[in-house]
MDAnalysis code that builds the backbone (N, CA, C; Angstrom):
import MDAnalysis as mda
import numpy as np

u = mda.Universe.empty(624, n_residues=208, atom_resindex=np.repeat(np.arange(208), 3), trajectory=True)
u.add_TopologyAttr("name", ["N", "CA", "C"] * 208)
u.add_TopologyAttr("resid", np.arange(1, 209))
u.add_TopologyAttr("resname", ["UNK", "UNK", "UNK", "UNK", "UNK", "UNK", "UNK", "UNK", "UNK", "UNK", "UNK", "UNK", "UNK", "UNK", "UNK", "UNK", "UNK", "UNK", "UNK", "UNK", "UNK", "UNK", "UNK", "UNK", "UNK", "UNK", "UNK", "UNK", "UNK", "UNK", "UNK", "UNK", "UNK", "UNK", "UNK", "UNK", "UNK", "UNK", "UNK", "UNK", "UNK", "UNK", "UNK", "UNK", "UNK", "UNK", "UNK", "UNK", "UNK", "UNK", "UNK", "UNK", "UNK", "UNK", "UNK", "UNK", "UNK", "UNK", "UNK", "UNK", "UNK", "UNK", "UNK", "UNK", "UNK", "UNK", "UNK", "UNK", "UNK", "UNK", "UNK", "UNK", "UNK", "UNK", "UNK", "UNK", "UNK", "UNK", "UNK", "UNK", "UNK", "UNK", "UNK", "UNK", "UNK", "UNK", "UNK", "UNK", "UNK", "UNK", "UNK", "UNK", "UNK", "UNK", "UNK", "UNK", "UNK", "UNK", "UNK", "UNK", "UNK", "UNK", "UNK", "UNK", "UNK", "UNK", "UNK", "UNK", "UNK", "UNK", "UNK", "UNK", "UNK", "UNK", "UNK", "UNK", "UNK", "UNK", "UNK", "UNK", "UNK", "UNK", "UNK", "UNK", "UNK", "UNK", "UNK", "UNK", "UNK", "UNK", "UNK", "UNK", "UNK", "UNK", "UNK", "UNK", "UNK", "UNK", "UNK", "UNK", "UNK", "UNK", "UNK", "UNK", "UNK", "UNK", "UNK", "UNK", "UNK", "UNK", "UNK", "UNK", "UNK", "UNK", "UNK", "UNK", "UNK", "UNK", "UNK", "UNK", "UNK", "UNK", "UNK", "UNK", "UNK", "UNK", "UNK", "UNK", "UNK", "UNK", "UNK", "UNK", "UNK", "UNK", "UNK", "UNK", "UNK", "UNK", "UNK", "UNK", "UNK", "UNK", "UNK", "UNK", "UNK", "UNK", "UNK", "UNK", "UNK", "UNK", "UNK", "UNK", "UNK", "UNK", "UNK", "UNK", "UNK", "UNK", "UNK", "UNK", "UNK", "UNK", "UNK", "UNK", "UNK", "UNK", "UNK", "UNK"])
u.atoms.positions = np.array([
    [62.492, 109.556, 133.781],
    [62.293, 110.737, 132.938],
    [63.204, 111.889, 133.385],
    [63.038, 112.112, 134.844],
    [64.159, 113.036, 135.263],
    [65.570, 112.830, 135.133],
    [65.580, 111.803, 135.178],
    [67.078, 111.194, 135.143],
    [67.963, 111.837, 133.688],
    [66.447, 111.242, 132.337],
    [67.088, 111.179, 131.115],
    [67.586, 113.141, 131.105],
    [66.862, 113.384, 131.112],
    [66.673, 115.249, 131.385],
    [67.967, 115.726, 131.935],
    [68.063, 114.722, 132.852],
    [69.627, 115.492, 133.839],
    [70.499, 115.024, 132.706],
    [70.341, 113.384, 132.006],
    [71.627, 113.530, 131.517],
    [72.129, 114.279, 130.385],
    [70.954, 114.295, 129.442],
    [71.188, 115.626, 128.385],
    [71.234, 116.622, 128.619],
    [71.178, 117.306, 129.657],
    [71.902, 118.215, 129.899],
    [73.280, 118.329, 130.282],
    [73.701, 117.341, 130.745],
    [75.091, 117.482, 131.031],
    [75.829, 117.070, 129.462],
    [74.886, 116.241, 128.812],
    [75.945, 115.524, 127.655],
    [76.050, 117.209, 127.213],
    [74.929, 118.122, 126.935],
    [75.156, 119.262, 126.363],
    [75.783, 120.600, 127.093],
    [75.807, 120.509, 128.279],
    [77.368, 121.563, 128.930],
    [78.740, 120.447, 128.402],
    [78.615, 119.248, 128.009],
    [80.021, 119.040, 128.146],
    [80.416, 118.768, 126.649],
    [79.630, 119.106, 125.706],
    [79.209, 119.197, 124.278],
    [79.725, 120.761, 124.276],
    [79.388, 121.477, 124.736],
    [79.537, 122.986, 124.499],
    [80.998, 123.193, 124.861],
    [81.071, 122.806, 126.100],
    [82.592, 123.267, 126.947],
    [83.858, 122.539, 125.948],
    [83.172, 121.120, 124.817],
    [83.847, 120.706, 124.060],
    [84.450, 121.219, 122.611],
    [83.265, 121.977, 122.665],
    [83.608, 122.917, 120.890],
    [84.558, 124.015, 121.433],
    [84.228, 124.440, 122.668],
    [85.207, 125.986, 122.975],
    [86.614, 125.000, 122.622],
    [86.900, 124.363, 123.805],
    [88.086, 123.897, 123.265],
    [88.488, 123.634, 122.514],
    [87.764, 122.870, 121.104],
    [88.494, 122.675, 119.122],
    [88.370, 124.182, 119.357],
    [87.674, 125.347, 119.726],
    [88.284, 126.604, 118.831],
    [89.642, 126.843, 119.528],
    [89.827, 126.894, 120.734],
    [91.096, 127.395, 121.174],
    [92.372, 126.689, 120.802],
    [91.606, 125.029, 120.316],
    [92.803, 124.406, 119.628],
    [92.934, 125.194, 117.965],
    [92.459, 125.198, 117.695],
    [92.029, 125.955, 116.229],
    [92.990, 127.221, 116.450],
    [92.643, 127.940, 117.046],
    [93.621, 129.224, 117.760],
    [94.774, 129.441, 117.610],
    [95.054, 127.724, 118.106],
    [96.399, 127.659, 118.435],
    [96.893, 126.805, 117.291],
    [96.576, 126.810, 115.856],
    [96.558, 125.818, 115.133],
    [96.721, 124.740, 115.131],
    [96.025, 124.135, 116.110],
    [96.212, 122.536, 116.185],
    [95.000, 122.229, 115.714],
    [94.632, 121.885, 114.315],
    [93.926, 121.302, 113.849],
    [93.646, 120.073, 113.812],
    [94.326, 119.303, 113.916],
    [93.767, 117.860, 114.158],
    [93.125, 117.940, 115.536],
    [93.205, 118.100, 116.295],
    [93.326, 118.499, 118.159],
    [91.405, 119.216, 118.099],
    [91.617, 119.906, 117.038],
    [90.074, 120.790, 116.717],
    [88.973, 120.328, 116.420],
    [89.489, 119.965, 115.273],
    [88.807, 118.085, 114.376],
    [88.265, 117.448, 115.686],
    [89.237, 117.015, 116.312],
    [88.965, 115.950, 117.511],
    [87.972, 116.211, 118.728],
    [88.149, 117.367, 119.295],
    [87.000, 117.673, 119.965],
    [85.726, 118.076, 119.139],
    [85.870, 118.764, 118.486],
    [84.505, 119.320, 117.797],
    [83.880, 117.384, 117.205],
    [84.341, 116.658, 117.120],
    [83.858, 115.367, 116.829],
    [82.859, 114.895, 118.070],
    [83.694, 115.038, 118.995],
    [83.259, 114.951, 120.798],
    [82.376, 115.376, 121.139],
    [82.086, 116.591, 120.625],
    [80.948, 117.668, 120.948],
    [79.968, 116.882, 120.090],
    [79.892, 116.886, 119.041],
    [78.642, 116.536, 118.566],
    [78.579, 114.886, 118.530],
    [79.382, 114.037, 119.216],
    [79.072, 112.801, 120.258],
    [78.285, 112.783, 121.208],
    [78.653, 113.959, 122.138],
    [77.962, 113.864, 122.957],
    [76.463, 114.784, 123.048],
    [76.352, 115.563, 121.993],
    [75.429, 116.118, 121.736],
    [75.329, 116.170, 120.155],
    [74.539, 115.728, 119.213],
    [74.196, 115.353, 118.195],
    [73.846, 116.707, 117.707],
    [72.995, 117.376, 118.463],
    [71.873, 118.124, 118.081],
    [72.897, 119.740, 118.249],
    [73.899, 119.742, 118.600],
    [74.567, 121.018, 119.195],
    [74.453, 122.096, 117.832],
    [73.936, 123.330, 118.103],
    [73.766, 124.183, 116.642],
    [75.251, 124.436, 116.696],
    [75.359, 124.261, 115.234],
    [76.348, 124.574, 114.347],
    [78.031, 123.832, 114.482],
    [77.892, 122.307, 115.220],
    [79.119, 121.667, 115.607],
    [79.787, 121.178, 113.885],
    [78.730, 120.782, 113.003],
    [79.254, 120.153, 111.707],
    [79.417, 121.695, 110.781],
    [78.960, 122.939, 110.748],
    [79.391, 123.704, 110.802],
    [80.980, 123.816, 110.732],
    [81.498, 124.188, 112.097],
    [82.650, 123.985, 112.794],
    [83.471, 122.791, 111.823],
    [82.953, 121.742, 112.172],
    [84.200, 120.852, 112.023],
    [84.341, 120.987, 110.258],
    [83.676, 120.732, 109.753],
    [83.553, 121.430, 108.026],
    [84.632, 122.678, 108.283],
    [84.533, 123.538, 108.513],
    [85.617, 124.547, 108.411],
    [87.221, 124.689, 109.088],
    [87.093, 123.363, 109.755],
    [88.503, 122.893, 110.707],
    [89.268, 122.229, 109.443],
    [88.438, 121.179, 108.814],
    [89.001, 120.413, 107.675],
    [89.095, 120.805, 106.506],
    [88.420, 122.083, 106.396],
    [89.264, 122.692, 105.358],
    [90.215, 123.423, 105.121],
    [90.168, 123.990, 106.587],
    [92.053, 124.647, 106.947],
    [93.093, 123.472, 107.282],
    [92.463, 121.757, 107.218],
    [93.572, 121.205, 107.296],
    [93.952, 120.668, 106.127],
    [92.974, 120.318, 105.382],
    [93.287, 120.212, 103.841],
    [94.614, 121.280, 102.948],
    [94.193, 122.538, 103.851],
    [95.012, 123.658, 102.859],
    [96.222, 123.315, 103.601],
    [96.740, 123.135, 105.098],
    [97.810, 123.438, 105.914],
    [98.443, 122.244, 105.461],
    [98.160, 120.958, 104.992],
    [98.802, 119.737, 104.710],
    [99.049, 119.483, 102.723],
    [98.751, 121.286, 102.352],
    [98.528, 120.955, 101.001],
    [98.240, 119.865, 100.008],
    [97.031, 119.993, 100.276],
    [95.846, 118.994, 99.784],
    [95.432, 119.701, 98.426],
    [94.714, 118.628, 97.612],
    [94.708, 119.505, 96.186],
    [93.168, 120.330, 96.712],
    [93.180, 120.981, 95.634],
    [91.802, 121.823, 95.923],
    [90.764, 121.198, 95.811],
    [90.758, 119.679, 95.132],
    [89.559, 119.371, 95.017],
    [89.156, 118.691, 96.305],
    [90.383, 118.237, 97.303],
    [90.142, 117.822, 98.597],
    [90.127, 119.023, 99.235],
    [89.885, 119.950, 99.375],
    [89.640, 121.471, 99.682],
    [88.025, 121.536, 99.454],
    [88.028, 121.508, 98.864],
    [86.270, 121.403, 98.159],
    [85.386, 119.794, 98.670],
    [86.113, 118.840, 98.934],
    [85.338, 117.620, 99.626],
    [85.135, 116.978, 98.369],
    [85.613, 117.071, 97.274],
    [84.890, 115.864, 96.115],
    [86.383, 115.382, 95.552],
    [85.783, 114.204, 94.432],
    [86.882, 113.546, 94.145],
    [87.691, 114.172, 93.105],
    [88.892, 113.921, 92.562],
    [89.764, 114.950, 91.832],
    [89.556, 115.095, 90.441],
    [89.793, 115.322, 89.850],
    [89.042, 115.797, 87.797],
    [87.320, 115.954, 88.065],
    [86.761, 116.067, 88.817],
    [85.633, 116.387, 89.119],
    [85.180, 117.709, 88.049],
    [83.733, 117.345, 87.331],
    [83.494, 118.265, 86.156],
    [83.164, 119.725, 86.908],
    [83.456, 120.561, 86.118],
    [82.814, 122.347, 86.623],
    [81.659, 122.042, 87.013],
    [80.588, 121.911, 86.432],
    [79.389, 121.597, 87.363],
    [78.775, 121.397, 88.710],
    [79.817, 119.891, 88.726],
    [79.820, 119.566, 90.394],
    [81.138, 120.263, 91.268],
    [81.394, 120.720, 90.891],
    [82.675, 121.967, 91.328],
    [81.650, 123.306, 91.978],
    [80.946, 124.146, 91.002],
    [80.023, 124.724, 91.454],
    [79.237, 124.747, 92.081],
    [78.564, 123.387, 91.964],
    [77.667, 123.047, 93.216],
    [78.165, 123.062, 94.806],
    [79.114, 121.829, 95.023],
    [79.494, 122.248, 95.811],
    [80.182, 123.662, 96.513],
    [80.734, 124.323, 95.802],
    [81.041, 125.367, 96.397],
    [79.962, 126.161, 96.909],
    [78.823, 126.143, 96.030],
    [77.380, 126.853, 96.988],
    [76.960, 126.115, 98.308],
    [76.876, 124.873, 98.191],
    [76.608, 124.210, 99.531],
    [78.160, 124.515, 100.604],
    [79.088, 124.559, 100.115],
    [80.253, 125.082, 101.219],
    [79.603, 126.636, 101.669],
    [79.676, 127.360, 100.486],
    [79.695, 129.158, 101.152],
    [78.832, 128.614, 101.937],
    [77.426, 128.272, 102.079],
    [76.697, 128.015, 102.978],
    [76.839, 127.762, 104.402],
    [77.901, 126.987, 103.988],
    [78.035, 126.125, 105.495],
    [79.084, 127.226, 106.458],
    [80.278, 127.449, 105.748],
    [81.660, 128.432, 106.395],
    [81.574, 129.772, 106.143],
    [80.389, 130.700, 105.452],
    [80.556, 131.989, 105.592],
    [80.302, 132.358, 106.633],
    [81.201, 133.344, 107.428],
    [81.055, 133.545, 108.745],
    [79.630, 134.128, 109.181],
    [78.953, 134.686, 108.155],
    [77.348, 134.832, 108.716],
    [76.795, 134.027, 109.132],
    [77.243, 132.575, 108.817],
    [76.338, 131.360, 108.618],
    [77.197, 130.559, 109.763],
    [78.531, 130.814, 110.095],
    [79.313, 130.073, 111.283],
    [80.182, 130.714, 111.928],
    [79.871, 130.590, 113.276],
    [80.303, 131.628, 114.238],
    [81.766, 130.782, 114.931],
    [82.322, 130.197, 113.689],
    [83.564, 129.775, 114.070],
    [85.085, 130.665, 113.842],
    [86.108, 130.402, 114.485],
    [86.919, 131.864, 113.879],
    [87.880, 130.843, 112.693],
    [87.501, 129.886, 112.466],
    [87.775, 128.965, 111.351],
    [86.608, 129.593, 109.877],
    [85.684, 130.002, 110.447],
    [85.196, 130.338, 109.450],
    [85.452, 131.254, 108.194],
    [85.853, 132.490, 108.502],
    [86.689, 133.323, 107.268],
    [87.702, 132.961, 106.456],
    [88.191, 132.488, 107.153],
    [89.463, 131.776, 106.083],
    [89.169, 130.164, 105.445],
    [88.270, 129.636, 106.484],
    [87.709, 128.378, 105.563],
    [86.772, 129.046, 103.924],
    [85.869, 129.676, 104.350],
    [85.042, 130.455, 103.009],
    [86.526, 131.369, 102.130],
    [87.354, 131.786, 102.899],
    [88.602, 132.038, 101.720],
    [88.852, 130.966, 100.801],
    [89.449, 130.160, 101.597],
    [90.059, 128.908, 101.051],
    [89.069, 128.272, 99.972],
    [87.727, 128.108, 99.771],
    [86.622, 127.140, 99.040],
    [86.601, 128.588, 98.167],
    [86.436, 129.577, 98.226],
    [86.638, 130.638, 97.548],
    [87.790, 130.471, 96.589],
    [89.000, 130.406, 96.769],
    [90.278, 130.262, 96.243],
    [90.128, 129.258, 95.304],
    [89.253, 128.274, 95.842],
    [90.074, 126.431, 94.941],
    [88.236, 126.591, 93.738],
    [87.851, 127.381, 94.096],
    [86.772, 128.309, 92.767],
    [87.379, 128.743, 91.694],
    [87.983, 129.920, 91.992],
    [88.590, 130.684, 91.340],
    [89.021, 129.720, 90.253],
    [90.172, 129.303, 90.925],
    [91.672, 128.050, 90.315],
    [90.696, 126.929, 89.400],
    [89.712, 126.275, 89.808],
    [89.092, 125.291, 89.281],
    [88.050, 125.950, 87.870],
    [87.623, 126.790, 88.473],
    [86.664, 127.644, 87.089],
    [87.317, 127.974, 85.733],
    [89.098, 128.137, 85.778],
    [89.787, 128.628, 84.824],
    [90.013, 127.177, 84.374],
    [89.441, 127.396, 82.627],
    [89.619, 125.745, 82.246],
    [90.747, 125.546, 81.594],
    [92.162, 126.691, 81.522],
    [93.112, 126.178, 81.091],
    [94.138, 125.395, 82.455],
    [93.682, 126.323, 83.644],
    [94.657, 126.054, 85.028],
    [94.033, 124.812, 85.445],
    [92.820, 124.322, 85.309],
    [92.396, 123.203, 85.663],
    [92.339, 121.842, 85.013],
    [92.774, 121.774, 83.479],
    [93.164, 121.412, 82.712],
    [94.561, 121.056, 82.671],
    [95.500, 121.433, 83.017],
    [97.158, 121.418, 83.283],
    [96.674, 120.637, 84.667],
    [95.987, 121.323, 85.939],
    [96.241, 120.760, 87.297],
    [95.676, 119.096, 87.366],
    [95.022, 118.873, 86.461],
    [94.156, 117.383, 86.185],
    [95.472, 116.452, 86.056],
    [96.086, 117.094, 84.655],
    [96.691, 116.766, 84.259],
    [98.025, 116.212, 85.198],
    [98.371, 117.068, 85.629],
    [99.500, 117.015, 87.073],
    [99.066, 115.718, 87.579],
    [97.789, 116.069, 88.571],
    [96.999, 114.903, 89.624],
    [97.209, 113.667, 88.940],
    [97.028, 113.352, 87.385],
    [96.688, 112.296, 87.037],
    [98.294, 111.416, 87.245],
    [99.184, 112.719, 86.615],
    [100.651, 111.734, 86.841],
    [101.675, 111.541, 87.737],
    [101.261, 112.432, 89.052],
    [100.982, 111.971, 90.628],
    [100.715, 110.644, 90.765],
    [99.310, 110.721, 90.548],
    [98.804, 109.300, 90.832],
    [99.481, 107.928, 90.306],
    [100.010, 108.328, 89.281],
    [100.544, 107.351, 87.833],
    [101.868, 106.755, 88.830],
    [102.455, 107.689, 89.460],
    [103.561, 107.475, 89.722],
    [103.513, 107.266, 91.403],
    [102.337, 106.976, 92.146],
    [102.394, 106.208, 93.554],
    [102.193, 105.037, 93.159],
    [100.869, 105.076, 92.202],
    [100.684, 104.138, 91.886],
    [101.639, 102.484, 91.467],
    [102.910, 103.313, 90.640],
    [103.659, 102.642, 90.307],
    [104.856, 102.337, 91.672],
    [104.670, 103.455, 92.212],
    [105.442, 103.433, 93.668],
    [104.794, 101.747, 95.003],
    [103.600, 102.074, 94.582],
    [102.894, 101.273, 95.233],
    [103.135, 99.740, 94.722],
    [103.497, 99.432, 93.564],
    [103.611, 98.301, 92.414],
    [104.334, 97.874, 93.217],
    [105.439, 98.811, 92.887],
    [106.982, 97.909, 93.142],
    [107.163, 97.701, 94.421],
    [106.325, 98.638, 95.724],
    [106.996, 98.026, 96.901],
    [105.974, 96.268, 97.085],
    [104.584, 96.642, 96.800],
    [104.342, 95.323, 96.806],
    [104.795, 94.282, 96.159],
    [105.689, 94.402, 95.084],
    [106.676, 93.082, 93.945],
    [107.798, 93.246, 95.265],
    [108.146, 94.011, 96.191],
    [109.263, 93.454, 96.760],
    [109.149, 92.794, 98.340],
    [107.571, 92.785, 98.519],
    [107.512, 92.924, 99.712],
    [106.983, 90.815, 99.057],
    [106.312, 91.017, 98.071],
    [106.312, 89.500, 97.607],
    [107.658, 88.921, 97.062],
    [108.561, 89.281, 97.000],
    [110.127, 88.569, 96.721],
    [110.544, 88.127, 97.979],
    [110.259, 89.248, 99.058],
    [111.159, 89.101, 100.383],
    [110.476, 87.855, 100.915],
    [108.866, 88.117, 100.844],
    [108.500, 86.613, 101.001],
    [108.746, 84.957, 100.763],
    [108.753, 84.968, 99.516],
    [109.232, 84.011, 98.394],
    [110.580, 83.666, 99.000],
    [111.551, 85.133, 99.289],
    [113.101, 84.444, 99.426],
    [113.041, 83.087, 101.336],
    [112.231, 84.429, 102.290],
    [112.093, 83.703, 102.910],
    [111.446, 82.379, 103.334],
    [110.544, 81.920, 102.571],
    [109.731, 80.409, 102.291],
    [110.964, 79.943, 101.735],
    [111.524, 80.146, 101.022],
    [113.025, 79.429, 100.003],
    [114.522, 78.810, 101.209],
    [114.507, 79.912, 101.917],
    [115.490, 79.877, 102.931],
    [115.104, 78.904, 104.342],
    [113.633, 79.252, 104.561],
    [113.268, 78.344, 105.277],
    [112.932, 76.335, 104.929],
    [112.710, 76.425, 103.757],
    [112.630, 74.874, 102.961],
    [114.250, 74.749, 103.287],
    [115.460, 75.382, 102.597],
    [116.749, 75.490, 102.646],
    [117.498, 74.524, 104.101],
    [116.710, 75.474, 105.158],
    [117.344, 75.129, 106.433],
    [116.700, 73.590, 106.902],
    [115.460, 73.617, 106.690],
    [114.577, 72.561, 106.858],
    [115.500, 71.309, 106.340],
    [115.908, 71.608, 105.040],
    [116.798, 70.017, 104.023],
    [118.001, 70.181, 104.701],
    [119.016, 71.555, 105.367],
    [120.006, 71.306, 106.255],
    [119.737, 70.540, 107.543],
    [118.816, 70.640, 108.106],
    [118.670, 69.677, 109.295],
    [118.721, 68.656, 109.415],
    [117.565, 68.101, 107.927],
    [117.292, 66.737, 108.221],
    [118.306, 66.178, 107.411],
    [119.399, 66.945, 106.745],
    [121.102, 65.981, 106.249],
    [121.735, 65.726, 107.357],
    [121.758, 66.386, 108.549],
    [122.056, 66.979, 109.769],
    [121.546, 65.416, 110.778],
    [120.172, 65.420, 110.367],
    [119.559, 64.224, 111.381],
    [119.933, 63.113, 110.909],
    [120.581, 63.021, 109.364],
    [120.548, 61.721, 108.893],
    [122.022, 61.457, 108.935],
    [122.914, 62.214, 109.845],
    [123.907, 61.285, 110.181],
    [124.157, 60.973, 111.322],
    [125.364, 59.726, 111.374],
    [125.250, 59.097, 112.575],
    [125.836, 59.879, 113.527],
    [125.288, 59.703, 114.693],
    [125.615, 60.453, 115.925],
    [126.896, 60.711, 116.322],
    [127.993, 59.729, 116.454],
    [129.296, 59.411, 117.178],
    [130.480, 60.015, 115.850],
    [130.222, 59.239, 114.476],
    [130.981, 59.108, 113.371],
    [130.468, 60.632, 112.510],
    [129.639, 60.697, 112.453],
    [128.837, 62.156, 111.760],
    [128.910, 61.477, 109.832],
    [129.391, 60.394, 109.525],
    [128.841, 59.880, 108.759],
    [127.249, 59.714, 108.190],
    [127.537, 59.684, 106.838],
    [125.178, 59.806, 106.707],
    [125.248, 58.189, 106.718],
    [123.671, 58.354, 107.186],
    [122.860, 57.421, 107.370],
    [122.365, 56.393, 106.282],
    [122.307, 55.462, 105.964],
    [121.888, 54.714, 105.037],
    [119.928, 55.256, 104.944],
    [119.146, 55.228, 103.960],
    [117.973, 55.545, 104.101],
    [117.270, 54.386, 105.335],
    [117.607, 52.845, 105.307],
    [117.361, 51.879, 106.189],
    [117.333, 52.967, 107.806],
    [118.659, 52.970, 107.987],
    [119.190, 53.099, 109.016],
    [118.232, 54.433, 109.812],
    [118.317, 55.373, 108.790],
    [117.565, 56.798, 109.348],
    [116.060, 56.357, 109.621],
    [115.477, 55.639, 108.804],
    [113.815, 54.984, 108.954],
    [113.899, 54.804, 110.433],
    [114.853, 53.838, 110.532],
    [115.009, 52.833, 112.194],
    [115.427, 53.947, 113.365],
    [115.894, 54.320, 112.624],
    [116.645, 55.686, 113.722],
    [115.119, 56.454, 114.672],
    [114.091, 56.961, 113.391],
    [113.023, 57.525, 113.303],
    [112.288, 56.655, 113.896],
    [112.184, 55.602, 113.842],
    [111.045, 54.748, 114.205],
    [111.037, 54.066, 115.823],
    [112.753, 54.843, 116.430],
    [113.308, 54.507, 117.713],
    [112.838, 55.712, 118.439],
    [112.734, 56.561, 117.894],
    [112.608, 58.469, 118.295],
    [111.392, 58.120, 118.488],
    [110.330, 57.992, 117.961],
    [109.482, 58.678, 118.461],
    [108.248, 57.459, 118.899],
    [109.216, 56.504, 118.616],
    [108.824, 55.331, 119.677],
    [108.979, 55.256, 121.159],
    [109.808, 55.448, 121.462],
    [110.233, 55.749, 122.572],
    [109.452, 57.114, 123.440],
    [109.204, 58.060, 122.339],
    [109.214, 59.113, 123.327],
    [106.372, 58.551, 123.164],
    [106.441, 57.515, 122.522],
    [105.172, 57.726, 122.868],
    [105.269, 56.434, 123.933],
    [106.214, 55.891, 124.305],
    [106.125, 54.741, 125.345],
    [105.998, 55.558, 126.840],
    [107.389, 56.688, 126.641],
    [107.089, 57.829, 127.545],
    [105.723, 58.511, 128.037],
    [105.002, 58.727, 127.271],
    [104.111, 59.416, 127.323],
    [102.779, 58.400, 127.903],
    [103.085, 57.046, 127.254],
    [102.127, 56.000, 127.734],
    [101.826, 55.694, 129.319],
    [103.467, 55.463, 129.492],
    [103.831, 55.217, 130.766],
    [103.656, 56.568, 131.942],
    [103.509, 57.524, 131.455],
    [103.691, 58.912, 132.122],
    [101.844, 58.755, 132.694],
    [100.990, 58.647, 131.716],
    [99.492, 58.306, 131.808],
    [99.009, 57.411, 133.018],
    [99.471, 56.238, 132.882],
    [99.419, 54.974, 133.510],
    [99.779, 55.428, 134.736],
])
């Protein structure tokens, strides 16, 4: 019992001493680096007030710094209706208004979910930006097509090249050794039937 006691406490000094550091990475804008400990922290302490807080407002300054659309700004998927646009944004202010998170990620995270409001509420700007996203997508998508049609050609060529070399060899095996003349089909059978006769007499005798 004492034991368990000692160790949650340490998981939670080293839970705490873990979030300071995502802020000073945060500080120093290293957001992924922020992300990463503040993950740590609430690893090693589950229960730490306000770690998902925190990391919620790390990832939304990395969303904006890696220009991410707003709807990955907001955490939902993209053409997402006004409705669920609104919603979430009440459950965000919640989470990143700096009353509510004593992160220094926090003001500018509640900017940012603030901002991709604004932009998303106007149904002509969000209407055009759908529009955009959709032929983005249209066009990885198609990006994505063609490298997989070439990454299945390169395949194909190489199975082709390898059969290729395979029928060069065995024209290769089927002539005679001294003369380099081909082999009669007889002759190559016998040839074959000396090869690997021999090499299981080897193997017999190697046993014995």
């Amino acid at each position: 019992m004492a034991s368990t006691i000692s160790k949650n406490k340490k998981n939670h000094e080293a839970a705490v001493k873990a979030l300071d550091v995502a802020e000073s990475y945060f500080n120093h804008h290293n957001l992924d680096s922020a992300i990463k400990e503040a993950l740590q922290a609430k690893k090693l302490d589950p229960k730490l007030p306000n770690v998902d807080n925190f990391i919620t407002a790390y990832k939304i300054h990395r969303a904006v710094s890696t220009r991410k659309s707003w709807y990955v700004v907001l955490g939902i998927p993209e053409c997402t209706d006004s409705k669920a646009i609104n919603k979430k944004y009440k459950e965000l202010a919640l989470v990143v208004h700096p009353d509510k998170n004593g992160s220094a990620a926090a003001d500018g995270a509640f900017r940012h979910v603030k901002a991709a409001l604004d932009f998303l509420s106007d149904p002509a700007k969000k209407k055009a930006y759908d529009l955009s996203l959709r032929a983005t997508d249209r066009v990885r998508a198609a990006a994505a097509a063609r490298k997989a049609a070439e990454a299945k050609n390169a395949a194909a060529a190489a199975v082709k090249e390898a059969e290729a070399a395979a029928a060069r060899n065995e024209i290769n095996a089927r002539k005679r050794p001294r003369s380099g003349e081909p082999m009669s089909a007889l002759e190559y059978d016998i040839s074959l039937l000396l090869k690997y006769s021999s090499k299981h007499m080897a193997r017999k005798f190697y046993v014995c």
